[in-house]
C-alpha positions as CSV (number, residue, x, y, z in Angstrom):
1,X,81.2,114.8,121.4
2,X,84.5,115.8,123.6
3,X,86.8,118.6,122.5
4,X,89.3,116.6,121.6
5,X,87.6,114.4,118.8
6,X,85.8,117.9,117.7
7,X,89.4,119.2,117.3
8,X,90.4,116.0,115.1
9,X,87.2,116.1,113.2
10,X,88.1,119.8,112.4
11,X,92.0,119.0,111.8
12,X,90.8,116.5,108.9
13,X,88.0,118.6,107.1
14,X,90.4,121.1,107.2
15,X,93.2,118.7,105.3
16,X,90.7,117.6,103.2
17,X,89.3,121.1,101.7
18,X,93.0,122.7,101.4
19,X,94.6,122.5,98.4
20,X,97.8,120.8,97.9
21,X,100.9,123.0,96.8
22,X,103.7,121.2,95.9
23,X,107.1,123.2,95.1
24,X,109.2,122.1,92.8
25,X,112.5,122.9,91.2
26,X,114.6,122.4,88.3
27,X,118.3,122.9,88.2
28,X,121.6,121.7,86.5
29,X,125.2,120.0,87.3
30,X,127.4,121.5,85.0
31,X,130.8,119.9,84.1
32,X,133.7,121.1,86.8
33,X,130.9,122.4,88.9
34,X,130.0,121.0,92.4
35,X,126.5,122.7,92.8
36,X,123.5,122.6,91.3
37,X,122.3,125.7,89.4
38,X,118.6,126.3,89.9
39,X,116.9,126.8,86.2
40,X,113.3,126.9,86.9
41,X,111.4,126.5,90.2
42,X,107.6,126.8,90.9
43,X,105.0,125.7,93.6
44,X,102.0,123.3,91.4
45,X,98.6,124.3,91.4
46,X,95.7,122.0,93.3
47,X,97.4,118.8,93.2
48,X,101.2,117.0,92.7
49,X,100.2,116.0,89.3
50,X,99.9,119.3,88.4
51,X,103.3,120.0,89.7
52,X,104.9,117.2,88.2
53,X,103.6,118.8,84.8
54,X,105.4,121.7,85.4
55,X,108.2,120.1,86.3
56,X,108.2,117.9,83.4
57,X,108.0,121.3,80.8
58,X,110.7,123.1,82.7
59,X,112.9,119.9,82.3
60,X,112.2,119.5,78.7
61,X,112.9,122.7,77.9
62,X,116.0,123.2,80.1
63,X,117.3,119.8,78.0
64,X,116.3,121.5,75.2
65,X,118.6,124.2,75.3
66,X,121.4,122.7,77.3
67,X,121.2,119.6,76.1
68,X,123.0,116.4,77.4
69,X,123.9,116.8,81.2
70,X,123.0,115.9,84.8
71,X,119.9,117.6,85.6
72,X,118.1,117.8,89.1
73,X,114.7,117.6,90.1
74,X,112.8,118.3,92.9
75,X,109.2,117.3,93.4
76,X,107.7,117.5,97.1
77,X,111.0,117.0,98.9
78,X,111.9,114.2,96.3
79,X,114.9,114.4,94.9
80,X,115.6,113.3,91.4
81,X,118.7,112.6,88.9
82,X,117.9,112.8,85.3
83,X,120.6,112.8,82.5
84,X,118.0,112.8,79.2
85,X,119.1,112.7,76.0
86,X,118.7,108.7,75.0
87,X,115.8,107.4,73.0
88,X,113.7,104.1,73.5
89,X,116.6,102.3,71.7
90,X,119.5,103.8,74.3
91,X,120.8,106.3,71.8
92,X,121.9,109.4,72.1
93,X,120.6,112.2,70.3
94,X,118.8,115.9,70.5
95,X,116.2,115.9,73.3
96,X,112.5,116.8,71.6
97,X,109.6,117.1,73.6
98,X,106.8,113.8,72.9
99,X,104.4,115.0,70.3
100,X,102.1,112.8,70.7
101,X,102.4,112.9,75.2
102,X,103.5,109.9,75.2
103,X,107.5,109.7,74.4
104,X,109.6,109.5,70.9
């Protein structure tokens, strides 16, 4: 085996045994304001689900308190919009976190 595919075959057991951190933040667009105001911001644990869990909570909870407005997400250098505050049936109301995990 050359050097070069050695140094490939290390590059990807490498990849493969590193765990994935995924940062992730949570902030707000208040009214009259033109920037977003960071809330909550973390890095996930082993994998992007883990993260989007985090994300998820910090959201809920940020809606929560501040209710209806233009919240912003972002997951892995994903950028996100979220304005919550409307059940299944498009109407407004007080944001609760799902009891049962799935929605309300």
């Amino acid at each position: 085996m050359d050097n070069s595919a050695r140094l490939l075959r290390s590059r990807a057991k490498a990849r493969h045994h590193r765990p994935m951190d995924v940062a992730w933040t949570v902030g707000v667009l208040p009214a009259g304001v033109e920037n977003v105001q960071v809330l909550a911001a973390g890095v996930g644990g082993e994998n992007r689900a883990s993260a989007v869990d985090m994300a998820s909570g910090a959201l809920i909870v940020a809606a929560a308190d501040r209710g209806r407005a233009e919240y912003r997400v972002s997951l892995a250098g994903t950028e996100l919009m979220v304005i919550p505050g409307l059940d299944r049936r498009g109407r407004s109301g007080p944001v609760h976190p799902p009891r049962d995990g799935v929605g309300h």
